[in-house]
Legacy VTK file of the C-alpha trace (Angstrom):
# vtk DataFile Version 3.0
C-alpha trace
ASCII
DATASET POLYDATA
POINTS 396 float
-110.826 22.408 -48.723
-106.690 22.923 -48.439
-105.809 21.474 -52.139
-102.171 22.817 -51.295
-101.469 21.106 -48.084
-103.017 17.406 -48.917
-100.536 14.883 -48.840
-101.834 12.950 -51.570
-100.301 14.787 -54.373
-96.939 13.424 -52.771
-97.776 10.200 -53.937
-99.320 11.751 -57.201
-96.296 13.573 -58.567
-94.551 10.473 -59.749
-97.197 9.174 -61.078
-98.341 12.304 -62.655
-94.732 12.101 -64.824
-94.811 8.027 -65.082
-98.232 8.567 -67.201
-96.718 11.466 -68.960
-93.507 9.857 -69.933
-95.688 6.521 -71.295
-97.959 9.197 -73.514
-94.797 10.926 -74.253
-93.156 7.464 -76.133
-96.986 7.265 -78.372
-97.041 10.076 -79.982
-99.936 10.171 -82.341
-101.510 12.623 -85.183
-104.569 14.538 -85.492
-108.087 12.986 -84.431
-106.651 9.005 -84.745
-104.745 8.529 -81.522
-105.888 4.608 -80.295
-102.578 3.762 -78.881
-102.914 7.524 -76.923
-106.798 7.133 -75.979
-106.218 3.576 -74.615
-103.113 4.347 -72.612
-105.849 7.445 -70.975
-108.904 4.784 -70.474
-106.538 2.295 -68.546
-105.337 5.227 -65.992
-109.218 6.482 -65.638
-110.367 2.097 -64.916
-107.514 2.136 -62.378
-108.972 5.279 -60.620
-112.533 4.245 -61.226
-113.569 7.361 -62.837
-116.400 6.356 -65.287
-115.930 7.533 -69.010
-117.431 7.625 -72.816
-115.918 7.593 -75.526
-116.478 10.003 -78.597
-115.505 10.304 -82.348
-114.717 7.181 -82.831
-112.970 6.578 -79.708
-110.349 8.947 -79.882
-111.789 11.766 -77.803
-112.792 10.615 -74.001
-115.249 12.642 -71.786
-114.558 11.396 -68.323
-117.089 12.140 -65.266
-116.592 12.460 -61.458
-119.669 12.929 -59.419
-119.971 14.640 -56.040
-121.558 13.778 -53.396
-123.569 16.580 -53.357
-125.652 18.043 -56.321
-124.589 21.373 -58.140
-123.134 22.713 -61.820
-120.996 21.050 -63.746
-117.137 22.386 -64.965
-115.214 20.996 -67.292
-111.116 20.823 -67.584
-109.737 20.089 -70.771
-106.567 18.797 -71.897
-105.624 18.424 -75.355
-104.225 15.089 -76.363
-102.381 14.599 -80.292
-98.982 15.423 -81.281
-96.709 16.366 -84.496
-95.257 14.790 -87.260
-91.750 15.960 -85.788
-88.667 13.781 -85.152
-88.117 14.018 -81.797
-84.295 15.000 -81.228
-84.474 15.474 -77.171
-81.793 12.780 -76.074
-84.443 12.070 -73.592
-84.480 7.743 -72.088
-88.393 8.121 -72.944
-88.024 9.943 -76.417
-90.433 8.838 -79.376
-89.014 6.835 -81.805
-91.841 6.596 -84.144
-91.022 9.602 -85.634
-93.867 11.823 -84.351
-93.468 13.931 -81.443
-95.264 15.757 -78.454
-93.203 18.964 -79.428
-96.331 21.408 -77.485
-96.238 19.674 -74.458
-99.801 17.675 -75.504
-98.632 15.045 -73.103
-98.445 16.737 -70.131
-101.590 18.246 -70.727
-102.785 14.780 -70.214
-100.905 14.018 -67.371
-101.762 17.218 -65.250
-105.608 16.126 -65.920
-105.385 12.416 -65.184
-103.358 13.838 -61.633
-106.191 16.319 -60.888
-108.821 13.795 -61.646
-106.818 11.098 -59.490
-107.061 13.472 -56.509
-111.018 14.791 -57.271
-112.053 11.239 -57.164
-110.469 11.142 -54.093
-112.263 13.679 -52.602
-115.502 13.843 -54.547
-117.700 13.398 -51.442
-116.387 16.814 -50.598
-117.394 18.295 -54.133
-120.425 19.805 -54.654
-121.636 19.333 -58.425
-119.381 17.467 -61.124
-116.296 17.919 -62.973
-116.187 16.646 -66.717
-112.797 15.691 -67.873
-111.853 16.337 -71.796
-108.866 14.450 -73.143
-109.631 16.413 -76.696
-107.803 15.083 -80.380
-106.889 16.971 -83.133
-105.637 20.560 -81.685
-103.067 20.653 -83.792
-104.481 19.938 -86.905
-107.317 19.456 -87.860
-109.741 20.878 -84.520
-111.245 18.111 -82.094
-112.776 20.342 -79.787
-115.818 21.704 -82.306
-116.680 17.717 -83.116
-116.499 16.843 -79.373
-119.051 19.605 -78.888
-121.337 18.550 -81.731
-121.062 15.098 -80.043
-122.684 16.344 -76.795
-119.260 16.500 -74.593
-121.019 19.218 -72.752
-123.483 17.699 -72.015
-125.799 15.227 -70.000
-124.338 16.646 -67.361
-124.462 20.225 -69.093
-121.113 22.143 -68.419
-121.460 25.153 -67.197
-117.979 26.701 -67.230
-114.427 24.987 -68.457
-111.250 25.687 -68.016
-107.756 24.502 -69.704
-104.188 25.448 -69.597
-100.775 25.245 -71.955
-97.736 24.664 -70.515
-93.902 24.500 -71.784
-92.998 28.803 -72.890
-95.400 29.654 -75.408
-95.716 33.176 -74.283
-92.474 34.727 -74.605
-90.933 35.581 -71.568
-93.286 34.573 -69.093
-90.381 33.026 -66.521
-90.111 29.109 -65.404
-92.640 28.749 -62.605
-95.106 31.450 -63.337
-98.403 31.265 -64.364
-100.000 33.393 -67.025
-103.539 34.685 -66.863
-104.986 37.386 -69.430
-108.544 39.076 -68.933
-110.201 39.079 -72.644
-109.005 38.363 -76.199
-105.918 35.904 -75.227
-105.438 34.387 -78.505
-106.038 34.691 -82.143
-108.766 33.152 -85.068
-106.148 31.211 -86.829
-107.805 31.351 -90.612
-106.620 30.475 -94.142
-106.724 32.893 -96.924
-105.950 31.518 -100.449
-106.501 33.307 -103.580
-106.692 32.176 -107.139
-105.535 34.792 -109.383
-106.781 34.054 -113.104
-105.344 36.271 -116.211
-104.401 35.418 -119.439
-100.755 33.853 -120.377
-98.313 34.544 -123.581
-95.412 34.968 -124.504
-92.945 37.063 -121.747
-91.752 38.987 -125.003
-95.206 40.509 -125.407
-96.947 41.180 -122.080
-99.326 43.394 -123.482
-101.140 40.667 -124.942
-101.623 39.252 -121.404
-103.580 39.948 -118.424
-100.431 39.207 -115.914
-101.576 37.251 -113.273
-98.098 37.316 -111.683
-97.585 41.505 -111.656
-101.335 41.539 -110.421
-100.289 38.688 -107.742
-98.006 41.411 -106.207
-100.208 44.344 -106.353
-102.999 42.204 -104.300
-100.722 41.292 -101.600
-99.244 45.210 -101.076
-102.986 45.977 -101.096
-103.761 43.414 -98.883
-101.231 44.869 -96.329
-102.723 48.134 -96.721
-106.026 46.906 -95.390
-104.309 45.988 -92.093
-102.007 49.613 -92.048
-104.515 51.914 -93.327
-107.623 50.578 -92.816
-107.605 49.327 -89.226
-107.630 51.036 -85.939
-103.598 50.789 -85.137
-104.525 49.253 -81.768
-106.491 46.349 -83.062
-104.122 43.648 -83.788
-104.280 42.271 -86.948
-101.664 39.692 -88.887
-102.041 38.853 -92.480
-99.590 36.567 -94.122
-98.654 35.351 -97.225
-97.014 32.159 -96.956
-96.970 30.697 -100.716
-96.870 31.707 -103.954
-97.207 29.665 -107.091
-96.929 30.341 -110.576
-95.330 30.394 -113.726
-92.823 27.561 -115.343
-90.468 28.914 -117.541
-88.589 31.997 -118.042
-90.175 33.645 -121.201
-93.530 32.722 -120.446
-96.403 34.358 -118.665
-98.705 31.702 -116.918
-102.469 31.792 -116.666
-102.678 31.357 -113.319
-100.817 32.586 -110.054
-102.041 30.971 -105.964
-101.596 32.691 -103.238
-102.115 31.301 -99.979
-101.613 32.532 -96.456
-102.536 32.772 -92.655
-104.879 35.767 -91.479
-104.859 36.118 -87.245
-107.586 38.679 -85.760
-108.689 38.881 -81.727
-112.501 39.572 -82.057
-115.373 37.820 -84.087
-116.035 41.606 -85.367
-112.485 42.442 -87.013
-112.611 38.875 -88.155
-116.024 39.156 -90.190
-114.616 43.015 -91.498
-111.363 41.500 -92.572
-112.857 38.847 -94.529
-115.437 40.923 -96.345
-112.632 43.590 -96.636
-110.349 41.344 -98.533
-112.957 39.988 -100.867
-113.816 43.822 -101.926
-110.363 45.250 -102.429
-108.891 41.639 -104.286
-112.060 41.588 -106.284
-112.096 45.629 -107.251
-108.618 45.358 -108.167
-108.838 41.970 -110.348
-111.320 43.701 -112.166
-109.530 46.833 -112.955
-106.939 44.497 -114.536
-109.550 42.311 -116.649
-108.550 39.493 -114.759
-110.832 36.740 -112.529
-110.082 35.629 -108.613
-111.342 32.981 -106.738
-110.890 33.973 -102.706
-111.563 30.972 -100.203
-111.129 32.770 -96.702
-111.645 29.465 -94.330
-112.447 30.301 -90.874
-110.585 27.808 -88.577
-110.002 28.298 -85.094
-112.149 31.158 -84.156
-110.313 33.809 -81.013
-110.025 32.332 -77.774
-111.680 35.143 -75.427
-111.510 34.690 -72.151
-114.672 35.477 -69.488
-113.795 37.750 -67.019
-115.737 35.891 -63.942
-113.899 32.936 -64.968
-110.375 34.711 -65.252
-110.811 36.165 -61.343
-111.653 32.383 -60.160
-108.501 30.861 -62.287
-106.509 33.925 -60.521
-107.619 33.664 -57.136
-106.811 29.843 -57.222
-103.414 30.105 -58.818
-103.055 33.190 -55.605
-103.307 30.380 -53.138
-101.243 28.007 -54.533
-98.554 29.457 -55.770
-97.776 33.091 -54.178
-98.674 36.580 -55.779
-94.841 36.599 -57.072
-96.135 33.647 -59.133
-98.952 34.397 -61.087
-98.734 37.389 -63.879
-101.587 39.025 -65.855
-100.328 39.049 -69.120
-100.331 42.095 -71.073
-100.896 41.330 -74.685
-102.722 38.557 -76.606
-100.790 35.985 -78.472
-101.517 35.644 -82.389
-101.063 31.771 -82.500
-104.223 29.792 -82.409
-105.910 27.482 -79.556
-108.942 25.532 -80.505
-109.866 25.444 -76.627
-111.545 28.494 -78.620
-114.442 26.439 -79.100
-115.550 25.190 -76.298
-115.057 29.217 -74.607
-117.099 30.148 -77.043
-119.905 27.789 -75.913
-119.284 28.018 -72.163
-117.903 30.935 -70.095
-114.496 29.801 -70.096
-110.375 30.338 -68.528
-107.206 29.540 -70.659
-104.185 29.877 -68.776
-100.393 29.453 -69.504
-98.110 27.090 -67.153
-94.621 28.084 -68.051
-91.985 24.820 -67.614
-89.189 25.202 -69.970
-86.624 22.604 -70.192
-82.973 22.919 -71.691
-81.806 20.602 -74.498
-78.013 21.114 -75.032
-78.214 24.507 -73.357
-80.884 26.033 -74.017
-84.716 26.021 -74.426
-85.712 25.280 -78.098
-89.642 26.361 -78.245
-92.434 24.799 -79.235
-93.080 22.721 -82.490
-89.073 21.667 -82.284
-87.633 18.357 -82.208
-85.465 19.523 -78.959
-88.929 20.896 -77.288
-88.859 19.739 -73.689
-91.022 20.860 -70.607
-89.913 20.604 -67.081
-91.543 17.511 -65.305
-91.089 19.422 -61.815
-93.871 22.090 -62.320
-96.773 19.647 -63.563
-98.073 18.882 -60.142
-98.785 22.701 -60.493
-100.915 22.134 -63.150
-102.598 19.413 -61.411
-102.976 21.388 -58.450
-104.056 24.035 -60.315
-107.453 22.234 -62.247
-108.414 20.651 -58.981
-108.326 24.227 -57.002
-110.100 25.724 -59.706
-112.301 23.317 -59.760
-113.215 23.079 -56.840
-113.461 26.980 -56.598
-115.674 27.196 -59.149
-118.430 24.317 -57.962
-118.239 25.717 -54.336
-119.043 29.583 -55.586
-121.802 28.058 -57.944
LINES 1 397
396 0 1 2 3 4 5 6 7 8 9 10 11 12 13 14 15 16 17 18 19 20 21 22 23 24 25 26 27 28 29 30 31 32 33 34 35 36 37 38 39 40 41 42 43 44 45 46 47 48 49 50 51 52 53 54 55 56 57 58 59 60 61 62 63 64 65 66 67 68 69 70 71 72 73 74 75 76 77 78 79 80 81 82 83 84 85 86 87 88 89 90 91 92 93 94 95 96 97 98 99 100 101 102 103 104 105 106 107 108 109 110 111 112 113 114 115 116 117 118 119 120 121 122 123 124 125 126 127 128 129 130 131 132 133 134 135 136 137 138 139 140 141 142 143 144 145 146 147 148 149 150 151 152 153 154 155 156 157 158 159 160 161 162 163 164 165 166 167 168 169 170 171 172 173 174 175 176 177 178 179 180 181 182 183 184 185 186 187 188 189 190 191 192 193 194 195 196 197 198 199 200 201 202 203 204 205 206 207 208 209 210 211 212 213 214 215 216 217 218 219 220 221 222 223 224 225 226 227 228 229 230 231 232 233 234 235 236 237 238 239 240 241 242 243 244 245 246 247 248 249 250 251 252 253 254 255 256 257 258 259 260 261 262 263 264 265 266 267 268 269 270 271 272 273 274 275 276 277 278 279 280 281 282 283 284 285 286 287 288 289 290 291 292 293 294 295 296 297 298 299 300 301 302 303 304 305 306 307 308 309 310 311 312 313 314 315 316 317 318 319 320 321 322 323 324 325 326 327 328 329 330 331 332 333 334 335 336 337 338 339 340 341 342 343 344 345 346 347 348 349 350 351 352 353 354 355 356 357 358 359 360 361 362 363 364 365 366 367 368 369 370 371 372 373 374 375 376 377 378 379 380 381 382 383 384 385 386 387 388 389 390 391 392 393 394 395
């Protein structure tokens, strides 16, 4: 089937940005998004695209059937927003003082346009696509409960596939797309350490056990775990964020926090790191007759990419768009993408759709209240889940 040359997604483009300027005025936060999850159910009765509902109605698993039997992919799109004030000057801007500042809502809108044109043409698709509108990427995860709640399943999903648009890889042009063959982004995990001494008077610090002196050997050593202790070509970030402690000038406190973000590109760094940090924190607490408490939280784990899945994602972005148009990136990014998740369950694609938009000149990134995304390029990214769709269930 010609996905490129169909004239339906003539008719779809407009619609495709109507729906995403509507989600774009609702912005909503974390895993409670009603006004967001309605607005999605309304677009998939008006197609006829059957649908449940999961965690308590803000996640929606939507289902279109071929006519013919075969596997089952899935295409996800990620749904929630920040608690940003939007500053875009755009006629649909958000004034409820959240914002889709990552480009959430056109996530949306690509997948209700590719699921507008596969229910068109499902007597022509052979096995079923699944369609994730996920909650809570941003904070605090959606895709892990969507899973526990049997989203990939009954049909099982054999393979899924998701994309990011706006410029979140750095210099990855407006119009390309982005593809990367393994580790593509990082574990995004919390580190946060509890240093315990003994406080006094500042005049006398030998009658203390300094927590704040012991604070800043920890984090020099902790930084020499990722320079001296790990293979220079394994990418490793380690970051810490806050520090709290003390009062008052002349006095040494009890206790000092530390808290920070720890990035890593492969379940086996990740485990090492963890263990690692325990060992050296706790060694060197005890050398100073002092106590820590270490709470290493693993969040989202690293989105890998599987090869087989990669090639299809390539090959369908190939006929779409042009070789000129489609990049294999060289490095992995550090930021975190809880499509992690469901890759880890299913062989799985992440790609990147890149769309900037100037605001007063230039492009501001993402998580800014001048983010914008280019509404011409998301009929690519509609395109672009129905080909590989389609790809996918006719190789299957």
């Amino acid at each position: 089937m010609d996905v490129l040359q169909d004239k339906q997604w003539q008719s779809l483009e407009q619609d495709i940005i109507s729906w995403r300027r509507e989600l774009h005025k609702i912005p909503e936060l974390g895993n409670e998004l009603p006004q967001t999850t309605q607005f999605i159910r309304s677009v998939l009765d008006e197609l006829g695209i059957p649908y449940t509902s999961l965690m308590s109605g803000n996640a929606i698993v939507g289902l279109i059937e071929g006519d013919q039997p075969g596997k089952c992919i899935a295409l996800r799109a990620d749904t929630d927003a920040l608690p940003i004030k939007e500053d875009t000057g755009l006629e649909f801007a958000s004034e409820n003082g959240n914002m889709h500042a990552c480009g959430h809502d056109g996530h949306a809108a690509m997948l209700l346009g590719a699921a507008a044109w596969l229910q068109a043409h499902k007597d022509q698709i052979k096995g079923s696509v699944k369609l994730l509108f996920q909650p809570g990427e941003e904070f605090p995860g959606g895709a892990e409960p969507m899973i526990k709640e049997g989203a990939l399943e009954n049909p099982h999903v054999d393979a899924v596939f998701g994309m990011h648009e706006g410029q979140i890889y750095p210099g990855l042009k407006s119009g390309l797309v982005g593809i990367k063959y393994g580790s593509m982004m990082a574990a995004m995990d919390r580190l946060f350490i509890k240093v315990i001494g003994k406080g006094g008077h500042g005049a006398n610090p030998h009658l203390t056990i300094d927590p704040i002196t012991l604070s800043a050997e920890i984090i020099l050593s902790l930084q020499t775990i990722v320079s001296r202790e790990n293979k220079p070509t394994e990418p490793i970030v380690l970051s810490i964020t806050r520090i709290d402690g003390g009062y008052n000038q002349n006095v040494i406190p009890d206790v000092v926090e530390l808290e920070g973000t720890v990035r890593t590109l492969n379940h086996e760094t990740r485990e090492w790191l963890s263990n690692r940090i325990k060992e050296v924190v706790g060694a060197l607490a005890a050398s100073r007759g002092a106590q820590v408490e270490i709470e290493h939280t693993f969040n989202y784990p690293p989105l890998i990419n599987d090869s087989d899945m990669v090639d299809l994602a390539k090959n369908a972005a190939l006929k779409l768009f042009g070789e000129e148009n489609v990049i294999e990136l060289a490095e992995p990014m550090m930021g975190g993408e809880d499509f992690a998740y469901f890759s880890n369950e299913r062989p799985g694609a992440f790609v990147f759709l890149s769309n900037p938009q100037e605001v007063d000149g230039k492009f501001w990134g993402h998580h800014h209240p001048k983010f914008a995304v280019d509404e011409s390029f998301f009929i690519h990214g509609a395109m672009l889940h129905a080909q590989m769709a389609l790809d996918y269930l006719q190789e299957a």
